[in-house]
C-alpha positions as CSV (number, residue, x, y, z in Angstrom):
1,X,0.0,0.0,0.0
2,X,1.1,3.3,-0.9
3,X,2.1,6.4,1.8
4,X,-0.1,8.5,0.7
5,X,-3.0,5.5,1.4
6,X,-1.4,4.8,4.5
7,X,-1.4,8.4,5.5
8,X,-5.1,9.1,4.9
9,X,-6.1,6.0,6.6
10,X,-3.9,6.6,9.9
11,X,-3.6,10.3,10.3
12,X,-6.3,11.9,7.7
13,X,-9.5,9.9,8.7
14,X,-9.1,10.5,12.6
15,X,-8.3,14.2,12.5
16,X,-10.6,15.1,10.0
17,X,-13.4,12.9,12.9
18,X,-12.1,15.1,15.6
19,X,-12.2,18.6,13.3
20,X,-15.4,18.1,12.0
21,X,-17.1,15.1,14.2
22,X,-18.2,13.1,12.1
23,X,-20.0,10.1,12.9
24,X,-18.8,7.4,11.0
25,X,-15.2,6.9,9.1
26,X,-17.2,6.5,5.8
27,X,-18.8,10.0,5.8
28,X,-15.1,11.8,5.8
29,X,-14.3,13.3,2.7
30,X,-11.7,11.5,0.6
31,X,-10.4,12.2,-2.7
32,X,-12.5,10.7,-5.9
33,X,-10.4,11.1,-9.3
34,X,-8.3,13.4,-10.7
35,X,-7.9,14.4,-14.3
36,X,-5.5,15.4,-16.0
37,X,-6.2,18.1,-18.9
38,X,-4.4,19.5,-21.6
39,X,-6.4,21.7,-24.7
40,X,-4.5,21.9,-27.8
41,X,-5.4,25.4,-28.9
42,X,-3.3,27.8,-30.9
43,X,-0.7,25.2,-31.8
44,X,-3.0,22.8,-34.0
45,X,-5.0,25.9,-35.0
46,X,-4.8,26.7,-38.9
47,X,-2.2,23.6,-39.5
48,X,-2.9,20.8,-41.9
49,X,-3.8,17.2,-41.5
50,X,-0.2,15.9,-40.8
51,X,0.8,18.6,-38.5
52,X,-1.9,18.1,-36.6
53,X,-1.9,14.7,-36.2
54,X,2.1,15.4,-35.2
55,X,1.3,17.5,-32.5
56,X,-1.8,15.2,-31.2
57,X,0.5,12.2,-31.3
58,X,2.9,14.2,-29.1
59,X,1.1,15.4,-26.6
60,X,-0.9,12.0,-26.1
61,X,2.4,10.6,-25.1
62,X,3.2,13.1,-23.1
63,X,0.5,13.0,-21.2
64,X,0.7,9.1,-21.1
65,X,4.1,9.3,-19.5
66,X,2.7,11.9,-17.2
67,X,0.1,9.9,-15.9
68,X,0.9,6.4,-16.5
69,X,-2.5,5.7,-18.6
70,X,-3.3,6.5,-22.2
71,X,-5.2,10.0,-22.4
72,X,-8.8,10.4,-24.4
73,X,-8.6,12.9,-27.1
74,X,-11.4,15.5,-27.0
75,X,-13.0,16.4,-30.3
76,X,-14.9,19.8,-31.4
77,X,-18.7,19.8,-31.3
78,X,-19.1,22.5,-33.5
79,X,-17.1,24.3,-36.1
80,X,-16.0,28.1,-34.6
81,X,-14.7,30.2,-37.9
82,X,-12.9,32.9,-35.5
83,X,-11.1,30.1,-34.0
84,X,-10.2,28.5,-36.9
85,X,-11.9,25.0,-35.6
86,X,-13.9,22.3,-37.8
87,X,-16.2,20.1,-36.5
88,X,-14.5,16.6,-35.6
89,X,-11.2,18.3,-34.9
90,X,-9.2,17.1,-32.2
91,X,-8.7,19.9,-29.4
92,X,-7.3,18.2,-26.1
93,X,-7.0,15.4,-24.5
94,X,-7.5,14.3,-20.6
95,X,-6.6,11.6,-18.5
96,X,-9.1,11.0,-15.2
97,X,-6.7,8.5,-12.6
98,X,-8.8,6.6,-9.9
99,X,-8.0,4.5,-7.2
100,X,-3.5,3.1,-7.3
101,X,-2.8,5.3,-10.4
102,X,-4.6,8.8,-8.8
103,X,-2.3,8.0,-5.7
104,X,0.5,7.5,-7.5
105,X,0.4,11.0,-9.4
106,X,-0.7,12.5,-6.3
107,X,2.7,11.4,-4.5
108,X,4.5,12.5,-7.6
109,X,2.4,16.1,-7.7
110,X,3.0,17.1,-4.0
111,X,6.3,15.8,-2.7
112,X,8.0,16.3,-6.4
113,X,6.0,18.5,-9.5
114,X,4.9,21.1,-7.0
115,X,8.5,21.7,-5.1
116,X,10.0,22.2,-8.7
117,X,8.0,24.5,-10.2
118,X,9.0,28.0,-11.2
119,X,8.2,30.4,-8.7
120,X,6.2,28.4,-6.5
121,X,5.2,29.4,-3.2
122,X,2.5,27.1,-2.3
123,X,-1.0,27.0,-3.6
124,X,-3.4,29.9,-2.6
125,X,-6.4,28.7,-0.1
126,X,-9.4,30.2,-2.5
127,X,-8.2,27.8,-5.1
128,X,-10.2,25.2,-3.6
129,X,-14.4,25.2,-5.3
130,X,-17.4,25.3,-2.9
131,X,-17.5,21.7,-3.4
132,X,-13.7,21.0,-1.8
133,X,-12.3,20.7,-5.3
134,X,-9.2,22.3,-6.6
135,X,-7.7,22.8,-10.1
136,X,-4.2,23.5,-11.0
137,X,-2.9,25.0,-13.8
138,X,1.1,24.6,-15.1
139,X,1.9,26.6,-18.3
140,X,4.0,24.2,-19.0
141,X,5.1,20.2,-18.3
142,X,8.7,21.3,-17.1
143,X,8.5,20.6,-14.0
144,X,7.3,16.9,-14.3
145,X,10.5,14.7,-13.8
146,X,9.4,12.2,-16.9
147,X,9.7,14.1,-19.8
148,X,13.1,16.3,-20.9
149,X,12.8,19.3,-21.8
150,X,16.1,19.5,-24.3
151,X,14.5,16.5,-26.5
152,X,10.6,17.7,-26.6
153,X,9.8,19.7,-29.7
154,X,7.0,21.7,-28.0
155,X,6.0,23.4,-24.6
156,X,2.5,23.3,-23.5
157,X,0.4,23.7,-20.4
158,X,-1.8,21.6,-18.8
159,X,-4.5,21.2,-15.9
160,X,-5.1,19.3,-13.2
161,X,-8.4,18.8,-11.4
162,X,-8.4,16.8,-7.6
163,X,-12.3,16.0,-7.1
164,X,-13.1,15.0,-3.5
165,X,-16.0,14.3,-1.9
166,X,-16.2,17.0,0.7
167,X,-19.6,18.9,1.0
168,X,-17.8,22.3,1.9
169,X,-14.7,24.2,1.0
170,X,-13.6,24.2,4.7
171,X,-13.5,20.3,4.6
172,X,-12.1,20.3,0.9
173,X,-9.4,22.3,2.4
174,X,-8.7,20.6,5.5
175,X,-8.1,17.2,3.4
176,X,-6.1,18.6,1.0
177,X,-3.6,20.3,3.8
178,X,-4.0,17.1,6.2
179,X,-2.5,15.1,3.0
180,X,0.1,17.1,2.1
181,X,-0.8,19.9,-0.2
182,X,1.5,23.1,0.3
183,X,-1.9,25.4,0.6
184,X,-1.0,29.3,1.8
185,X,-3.0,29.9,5.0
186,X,-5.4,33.0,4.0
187,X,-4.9,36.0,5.9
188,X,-8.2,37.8,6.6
């Protein structure tokens, strides 16, 4: 079993029962999936067939090394003229972990992705929705250890969505800092 497992089970579940006393272990919040997100935007916008399919290819393995699972490529609904998008096109391409794999990129994402990126000071409280999610965006993959930056042809960001199952932000936040997550303490 992983850390992070072992972590929520041992130190997680009994504090959050003392913060917010709750009556049985199975109503504390825990974390549901994640998903990992990437749009493909300006760089597939206006270029041809093979270029396209280039860039797609590229970033799907990208993402698969990421996250240790093949991604899902999103496709347009609708054609947008202004954006240069046809119907059909791909335009991203997501990955949602569950269960060993979401721990495993969760391990990777606090104790290793956040600590090396640019400029990082910890993760602002607000961040986290009404519903005790939180989203994180990186403008680009640099700071995950898998992929090297000198041989990659292309930067590009990405996005990373931790669903839980808390009922309100305060308990959303109080998981995510009891497991780990560099959160800034708000100052009112």
């Amino acid at each position: 079993m992983l850390r992070l497992q072992n972590k929520y089970k041992k130190e997680v579940v009994p504090e959050m029962m003392r913060t917010f006393s709750y009556k049985s272990v199975m109503s504390v919040p825990k974390i549901k999936k994640i998903v990992v997100n990437c749009g493909f935007g300006k760089m597939v916008a206006g270029k041809g067939a093979g270029e396209r399919e280039k860039i797609e290819q590229y970033i799907s393995e990208s993402l698969a090394a990421i996250t240790g699972q093949k991604p899902s490529l999103n496709k347009a609904k609708k054609s947008i003229a202004a954006f240069k998008l046809r119907e059909g096109v791909v335009v991203g391409a997501n990955c949602t972990l569950r269960k060993q794999r979401m721990y495993d990129f969760l391990e990777k994402l606090i104790w290793i992705v956040l600590p090396r990126s640019r400029d990082f000071r910890g993760i602002e409280a607000k961040c986290v929705t009404n519903q005790g999610d939180i989203t994180i965006g990186f403008k680009e993959y640099v700071p995950f250890p898998e992929l090297k930056v000198e041989k990659e042809k292309g930067i590009f960001g990405l996005e990373v969505t931790i669903s839980t199952t808390a009922k309100t932000k305060e308990e959303g936040r109080t998981l995510l800092s009891l497991l780990g997550f560099p959160l800034k303490v708000s100052v009112h």
